[in-house]
N, C-alpha and C positions, 0 to 999 in steps of 0.2 A: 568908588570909581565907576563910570561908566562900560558896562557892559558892551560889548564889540565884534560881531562876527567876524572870522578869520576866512581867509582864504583861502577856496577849493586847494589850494596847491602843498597849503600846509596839512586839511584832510589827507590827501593821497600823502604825504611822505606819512605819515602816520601809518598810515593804512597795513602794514609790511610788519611793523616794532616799533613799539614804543621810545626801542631805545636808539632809532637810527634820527631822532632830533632830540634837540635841546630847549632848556625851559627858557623863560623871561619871568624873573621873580618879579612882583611889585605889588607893596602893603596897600589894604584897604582899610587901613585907622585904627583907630581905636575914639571911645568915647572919651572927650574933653576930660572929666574926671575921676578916668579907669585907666590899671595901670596895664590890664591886659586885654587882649581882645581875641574872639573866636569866629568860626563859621559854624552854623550848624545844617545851614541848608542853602541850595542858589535855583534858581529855576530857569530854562532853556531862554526867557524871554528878559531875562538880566535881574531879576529880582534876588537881592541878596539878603540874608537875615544871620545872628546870630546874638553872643550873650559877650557881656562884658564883666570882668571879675577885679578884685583889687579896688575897690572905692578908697576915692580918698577923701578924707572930710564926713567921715561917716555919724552923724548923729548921737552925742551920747547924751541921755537925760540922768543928771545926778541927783535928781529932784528929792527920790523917795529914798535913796542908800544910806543905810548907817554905816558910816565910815570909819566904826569903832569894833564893827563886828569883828570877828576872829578869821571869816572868811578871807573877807577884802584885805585885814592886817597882815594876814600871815603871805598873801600874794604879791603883795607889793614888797617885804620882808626879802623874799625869794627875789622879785627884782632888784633892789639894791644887793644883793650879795652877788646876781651874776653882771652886773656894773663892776662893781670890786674886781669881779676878774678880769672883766675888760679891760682895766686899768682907768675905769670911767667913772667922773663923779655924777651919783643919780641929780637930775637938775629939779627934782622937785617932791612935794608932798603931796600925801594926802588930804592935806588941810588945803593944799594949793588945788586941789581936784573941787574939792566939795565949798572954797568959799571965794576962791579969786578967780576962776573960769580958766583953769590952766587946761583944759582940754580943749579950748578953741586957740591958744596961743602956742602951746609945748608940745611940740612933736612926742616928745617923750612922753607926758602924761596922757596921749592921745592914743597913742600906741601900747603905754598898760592897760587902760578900761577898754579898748578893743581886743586885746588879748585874753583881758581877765573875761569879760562877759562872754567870750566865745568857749572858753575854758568850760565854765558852766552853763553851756545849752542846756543839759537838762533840769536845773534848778527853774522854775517857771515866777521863781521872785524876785528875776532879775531880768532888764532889757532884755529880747531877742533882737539878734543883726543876722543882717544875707547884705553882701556884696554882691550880689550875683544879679543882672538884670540883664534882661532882653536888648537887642540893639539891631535896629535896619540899617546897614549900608545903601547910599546911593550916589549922587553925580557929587556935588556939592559939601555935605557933610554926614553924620553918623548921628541917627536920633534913639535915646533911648523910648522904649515899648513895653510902657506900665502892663503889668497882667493885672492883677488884684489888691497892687499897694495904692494906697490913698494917703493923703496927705494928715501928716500928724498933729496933733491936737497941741502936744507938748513942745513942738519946735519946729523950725521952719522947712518946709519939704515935706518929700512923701517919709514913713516911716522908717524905710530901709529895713522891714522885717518877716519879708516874702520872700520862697523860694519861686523864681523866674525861668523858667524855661521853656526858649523862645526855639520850636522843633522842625516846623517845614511850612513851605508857601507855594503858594501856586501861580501858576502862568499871569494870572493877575493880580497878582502879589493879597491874594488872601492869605492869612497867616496861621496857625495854630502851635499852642504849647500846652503847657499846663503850672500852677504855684500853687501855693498857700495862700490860708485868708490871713491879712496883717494882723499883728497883737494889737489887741487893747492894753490899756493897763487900768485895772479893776481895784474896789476893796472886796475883801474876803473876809470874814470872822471865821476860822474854825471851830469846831465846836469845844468849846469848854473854855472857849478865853474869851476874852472881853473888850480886848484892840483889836481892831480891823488892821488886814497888812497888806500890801500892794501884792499883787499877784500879774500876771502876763495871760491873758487866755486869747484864744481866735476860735472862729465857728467851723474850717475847717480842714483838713490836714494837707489833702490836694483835692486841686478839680481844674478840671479841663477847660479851655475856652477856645472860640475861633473868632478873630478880629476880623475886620473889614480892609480892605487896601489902603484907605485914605484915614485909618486907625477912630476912623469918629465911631465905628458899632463893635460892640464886644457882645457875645450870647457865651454864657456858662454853660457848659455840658454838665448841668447838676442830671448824676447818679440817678438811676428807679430806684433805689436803696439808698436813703439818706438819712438812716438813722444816724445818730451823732456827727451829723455832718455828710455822712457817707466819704467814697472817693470818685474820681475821675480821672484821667490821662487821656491828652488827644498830642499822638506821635505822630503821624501823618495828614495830609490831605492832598486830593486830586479835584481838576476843576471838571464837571462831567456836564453833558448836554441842557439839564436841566437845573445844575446849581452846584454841590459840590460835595463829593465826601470825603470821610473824616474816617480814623479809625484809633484806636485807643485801647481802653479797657476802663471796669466802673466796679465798683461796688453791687453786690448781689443781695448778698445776706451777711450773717455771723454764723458759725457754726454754735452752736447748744456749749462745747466746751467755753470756747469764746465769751458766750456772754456770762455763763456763771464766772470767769473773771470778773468780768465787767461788774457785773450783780455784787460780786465780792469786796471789791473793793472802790469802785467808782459812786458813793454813797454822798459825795459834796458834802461832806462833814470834816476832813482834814486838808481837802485841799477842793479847789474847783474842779469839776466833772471831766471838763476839755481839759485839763491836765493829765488828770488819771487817761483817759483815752490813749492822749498824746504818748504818755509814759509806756501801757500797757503794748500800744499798735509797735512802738520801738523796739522793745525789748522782747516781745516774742518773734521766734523765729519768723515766721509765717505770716506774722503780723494779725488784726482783728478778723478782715473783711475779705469772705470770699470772693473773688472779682476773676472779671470772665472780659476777654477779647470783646470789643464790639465795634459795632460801622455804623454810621452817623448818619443820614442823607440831609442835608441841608438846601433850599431854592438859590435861586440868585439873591435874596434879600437876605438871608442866612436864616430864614425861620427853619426848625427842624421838624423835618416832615415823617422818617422813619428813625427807629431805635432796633437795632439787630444784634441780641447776642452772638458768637460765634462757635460757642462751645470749648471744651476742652479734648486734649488726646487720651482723657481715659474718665470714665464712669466712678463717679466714689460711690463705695457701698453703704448700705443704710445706716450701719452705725460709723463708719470712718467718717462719714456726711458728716457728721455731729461733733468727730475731732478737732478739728483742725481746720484751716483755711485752705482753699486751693485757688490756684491764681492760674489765669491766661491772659497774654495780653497782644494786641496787633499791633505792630511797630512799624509797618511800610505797605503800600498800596500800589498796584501798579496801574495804567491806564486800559488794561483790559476786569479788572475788579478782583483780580487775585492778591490778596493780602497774606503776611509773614509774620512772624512773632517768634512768641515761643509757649512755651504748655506744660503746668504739671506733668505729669508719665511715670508709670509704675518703670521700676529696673527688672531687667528681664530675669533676673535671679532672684530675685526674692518681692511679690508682689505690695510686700508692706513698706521696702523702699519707695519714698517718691522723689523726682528727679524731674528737673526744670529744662527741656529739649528746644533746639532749633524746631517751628512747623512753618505749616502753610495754612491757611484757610480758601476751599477752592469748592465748588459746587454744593456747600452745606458739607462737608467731611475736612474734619483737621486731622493735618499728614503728619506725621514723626519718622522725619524717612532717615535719621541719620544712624547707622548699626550700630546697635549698644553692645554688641559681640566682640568690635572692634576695642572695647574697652570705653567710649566715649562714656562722659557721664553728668554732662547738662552744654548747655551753648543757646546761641539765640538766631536766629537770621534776622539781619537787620535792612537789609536794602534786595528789589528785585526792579529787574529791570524789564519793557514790555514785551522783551520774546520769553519768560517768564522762568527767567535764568536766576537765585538766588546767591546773595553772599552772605556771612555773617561770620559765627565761629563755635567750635564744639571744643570741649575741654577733658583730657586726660591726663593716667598720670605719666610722664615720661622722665625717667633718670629718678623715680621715687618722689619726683612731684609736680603737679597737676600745672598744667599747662595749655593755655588756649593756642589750637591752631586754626584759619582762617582757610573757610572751603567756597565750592560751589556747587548749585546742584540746578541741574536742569530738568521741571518738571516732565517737561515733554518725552523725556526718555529716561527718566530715574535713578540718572548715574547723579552721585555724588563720588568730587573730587579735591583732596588736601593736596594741595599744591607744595613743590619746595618751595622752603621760603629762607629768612635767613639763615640759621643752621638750627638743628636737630634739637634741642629744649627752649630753642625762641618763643615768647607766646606771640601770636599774632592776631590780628583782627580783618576782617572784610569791610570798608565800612559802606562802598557805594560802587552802584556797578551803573555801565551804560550801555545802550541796545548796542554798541559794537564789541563788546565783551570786554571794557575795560575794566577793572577790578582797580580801589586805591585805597589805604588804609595805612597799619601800620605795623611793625615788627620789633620784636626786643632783637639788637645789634650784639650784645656783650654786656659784662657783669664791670665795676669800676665801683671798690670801695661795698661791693655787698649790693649794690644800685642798681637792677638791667634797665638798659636804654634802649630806647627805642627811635626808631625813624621812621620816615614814612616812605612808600612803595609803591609802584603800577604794577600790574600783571596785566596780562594779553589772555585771556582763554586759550587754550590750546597751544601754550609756552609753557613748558613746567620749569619757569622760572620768574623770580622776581624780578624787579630794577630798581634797586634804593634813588630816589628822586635825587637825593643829595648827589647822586653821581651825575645825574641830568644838568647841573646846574654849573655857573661860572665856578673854575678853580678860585679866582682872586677876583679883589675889586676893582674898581675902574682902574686904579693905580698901575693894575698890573701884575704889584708884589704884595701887598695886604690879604690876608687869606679871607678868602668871603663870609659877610659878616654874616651869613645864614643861614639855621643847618633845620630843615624841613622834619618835625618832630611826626606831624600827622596829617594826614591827607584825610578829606571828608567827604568830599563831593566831586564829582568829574560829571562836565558834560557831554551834550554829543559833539562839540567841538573838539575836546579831549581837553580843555582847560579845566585844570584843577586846583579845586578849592579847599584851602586845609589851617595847619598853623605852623609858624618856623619860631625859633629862637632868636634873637639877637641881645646883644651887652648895651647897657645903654647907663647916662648916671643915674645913681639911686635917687630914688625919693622916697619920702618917711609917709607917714599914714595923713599928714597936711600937704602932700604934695611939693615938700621943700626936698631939697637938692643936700645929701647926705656929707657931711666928711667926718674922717677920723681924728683920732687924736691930734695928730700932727698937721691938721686942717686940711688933708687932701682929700680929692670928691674921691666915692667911692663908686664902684659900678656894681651891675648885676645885669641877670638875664632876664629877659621878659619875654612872652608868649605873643605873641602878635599875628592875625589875622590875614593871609596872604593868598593872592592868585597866581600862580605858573599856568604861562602864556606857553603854547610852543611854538618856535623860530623854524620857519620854514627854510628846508634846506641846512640846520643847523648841526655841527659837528658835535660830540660828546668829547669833552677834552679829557686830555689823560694827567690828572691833579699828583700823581707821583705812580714813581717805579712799579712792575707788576707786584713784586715781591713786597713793597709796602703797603700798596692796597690791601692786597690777602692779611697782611699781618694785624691791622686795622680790624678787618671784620670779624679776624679770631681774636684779638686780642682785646677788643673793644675800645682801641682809643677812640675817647671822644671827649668834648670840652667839657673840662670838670662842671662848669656853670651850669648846664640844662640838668645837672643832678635837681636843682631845686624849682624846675620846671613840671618835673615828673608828677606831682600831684596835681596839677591843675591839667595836661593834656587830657585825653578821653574825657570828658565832662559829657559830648553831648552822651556819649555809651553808658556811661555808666547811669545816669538819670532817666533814660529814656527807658529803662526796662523795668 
């Protein structure tokens, strides 16, 4: 949808509280054959970007599978017995996968080899899938924004086997994220046998890129360390006088422990190299690659002109150097060059802890300003706005267990402050702030079923209180009496307008992994909830209505009712947070 300046008059009713007007919800899409859709970033001059999840019609190659293995029998096995419980008869076989093409007709068969191959990500003898892809919002419609997938060899489209994450754009709608390289699929001999057997391999795990506005130039941020591929991550960018910068973090080195892993077992003799890698980078804590915060300067043409580590909040010493990995990385830039993240850091009791802190990156010196006295014991800052005001969140433990709460800190005077927010073991998060001190993110509401939920929130600076958006919002729908179809999970983005951009829930009918229209036994449609991509407008002049009794509101936010359906939304909200670090 088209981006829209509002007027002065609805500034000033803002200007006071957030919470003395009200919103105007309205969806900005989703991609044609995506069941969800997100924001992950909007820029002041209407430039909207984010990612879309849920593919349907996702490519499966049954080319190479022996469909007698024990693997594949014994999973399908498991789905026909939880059919039986359904009281559902399974519509089809394995014989119907591997010789009549029941994966492009049978929702059902479509939906085990997307579940099975996902099952086993880490096996590398089998397809890799990502649902996951970039997506521009604009006037007219929603285009997906290839990173690194390319079109597959073995079927029609790109491969569907890249992680996509499409992170921030600029006043000119330049773009920046970072993915994977697509799988191939390979032969392999191991040693000592005499049949070659398909294997899955790619060149490398992540790496950065920054696109162009009109999507024709993409430049890789390949790593100064690119042994095995190396890494890269590009979180941010700002458009600056002479072109434009970027920030991130990349691959350095391996530490000495690291590669005698590597040395030990990655010998491409039992399996491909970029397997072992892949395996090894996963399953250690810390991963291979030491990686360090860095800032990018790019011209107007995107060639890149500078490469600037940014350091870390503490010194490894000479033999720790050689343990382990240490990672820094910059996740937000503001328009004066002060950059956020977060940073290894010793724990102030015992210097062989190491602890992953909210910092800054500011005149060559990375800050760790959050008290570890106070018990804190890792968090990230993720958005600063340009009077150089940070938000993010730091995490402890409270009630016996660890829980993010959602701050701010203002470099200029050194105060950092945790806001209330929804009540006292809530985690919450900061996710974006704007030069009038607006704060929007999101908070766990209440527990339902073992499940904390979450919603999404404004704060005001200098309010030490929150405002659940949901309360901003129509009680009912047009009708009147239908209770409004949408309950605001996460807020992402606020401008200086104060429109914010985030994600809500709505019911909608089902659809299966081919995009058809779900029913049950009894042939009625079924529904569910989906995550969908939204702007809150604020209505000038507008009233906060009162949606029920004081005494039921309150009982609501202690009690946590909330609609049992956004339980199964909960894994998909935070996506941009949780990939971006």
């Amino acid at each position: 949808m088209k981006y829209k300046l509002l007027a002065a008059s609805i500034l000033a009713t803002l200007s006071t509280s957030a919470t003395s007007a009200t919103y105007q919800l309205s969806e900005l899409g989703t991609l044609e054959d995506a069941k969800y859709s997100y924001v992950t970033d909007v820029s002041e001059s209407g430039h909207i970007i984010g990612f879309a999840n849920g593919l349907y019609n996702l490519p499966i190659d049954t080319s190479y599978i022996d469909f007698t293995e024990n693997l594949i029998e014994n999973s399908y096995d498991n789905t026909e017995a939880a059919f039986e419980l359904s009281d559902k008869e399974i519509t089809f076989t394995l014989d119907d996968i591997e010789n009549n093409d029941a994966v492009l007709t049978n929702a059902d068969a479509h939906t085990f080899m997307v579940s099975f191959l996902s099952s086993i990500s880490t096996n590398f003898e089998y397809q890799k899938l990502s649902s996951l892809v970039g997506i521009k919002y604009n006037d007219t419609q929603i285009t997906e924004q290839p990173l690194f997938d390319v079109a597959s060899v073995d079927y029609d489209g790109l491969t569907r086997s890249t992680t996509n994450l499409f992170n921030a754009v600029t006043e000119d709608g330049v773009t920046v994220g970072w993915g994977s390289a697509p799988y191939d699929k390979v032969s392999f001999t191991p040693d000592g046998e005499d049949d070659a057997e398909t294997w899955f391999t790619h060149e490398f795990i992540e790496r950065g890129i920054v696109i162009s506005a009109d999507g024709s130039v993409s430049v890789e941020l390949e790593p100064e360390f690119n042994e095995y591929g190396g890494t890269s991550r590009a979180n941010d960018i700002v458009k600056t006088n002479s072109g434009y910068t970027v920030v991130g973090n990349m691959s350095t080195s391996i530490p000495d422990d690291r590669q005698d892993n590597i040395d030990d077992n990655c010998d491409n003799e039992d399996e491909p190299t970029s397997v072992c890698i892949n395996l090894l980078n996963s399953n250690i804590t810390r991963g291979l690659f030491n990686k360090r915060a860095v800032k990018w300067e790019l011209d107007e043409s995107l060639n890149i002109t500078s490469v600037e580590e940014l350091g870390m909040a503490l010194t490894p010493d000479e033999g720790e150097a050689e343990d382990d990995a240490f990672t820094s990385t910059a996740l937000a830039v503001n328009s004066n060059g002060t950059i956020v993240g977060s940073s290894n850091t010793r724990y102030y009791k015992n210097d062989d802890t190491i602890l992953t802190m909210p910092v800054y990156f500011k005149d060559g010196a990375v800050v760790d300003f959050i008290n570890q006295e106070d018990d804190w014991q890792s968090g990230k800052s993720i958005a600063i706005n340009d009077n150089d005001v940070i938000t993010g969140y730091a995490t402890k433990r409270i009630e016996g267990t660890l829980r993010n709460k959602f701050f701010y800190h203002d470099i200029a005077t050194g105060s950092t402050v945790f806001p209330t927010d929804y009540f006292s073991s809530s985690s919450s998060y900061g996710n974006d702030i704007n030069n009038q001190g607006y704060i929007v993110g999101e908070g766990e509401v209440g527990v339902s079923d073992s499940s904390r939920l979450k919603e999404a929130f404004i704060y005001k600076i200098g309010e030490d209180k929150i405002t659940n958006l949901n309360d901003l919002l129509p009680c009912y729908d047009t009708d009147g009496e239908t209770d409004y179809a949408y309950t605001m999970v996460e807020a992402t983005a606020i401008n200086e307008n104060n429109e914010i951009f985030g994600t809500a829930t709505k019911t909608v009918e089902k659809l299966d992994s081919l995009g058809g229209v779900v029913t049950d036994i009894n042939g009625e449609i079924e529904y569910e909830s989906i995550a969908i991509a939204v702007k809150l407008t604020p209505i000038a002049n507008g009233e906060v209505e009162s949606c029920a009794p004081v005494e039921a509101e309150a009982y609501e936010r202690n009690s946590a009712s909330f609609p049992w359906y956004t339980l199964l939304l909960l894994p998909l909200v935070g996506l941009r947070r949780v990939f971006r670090f």
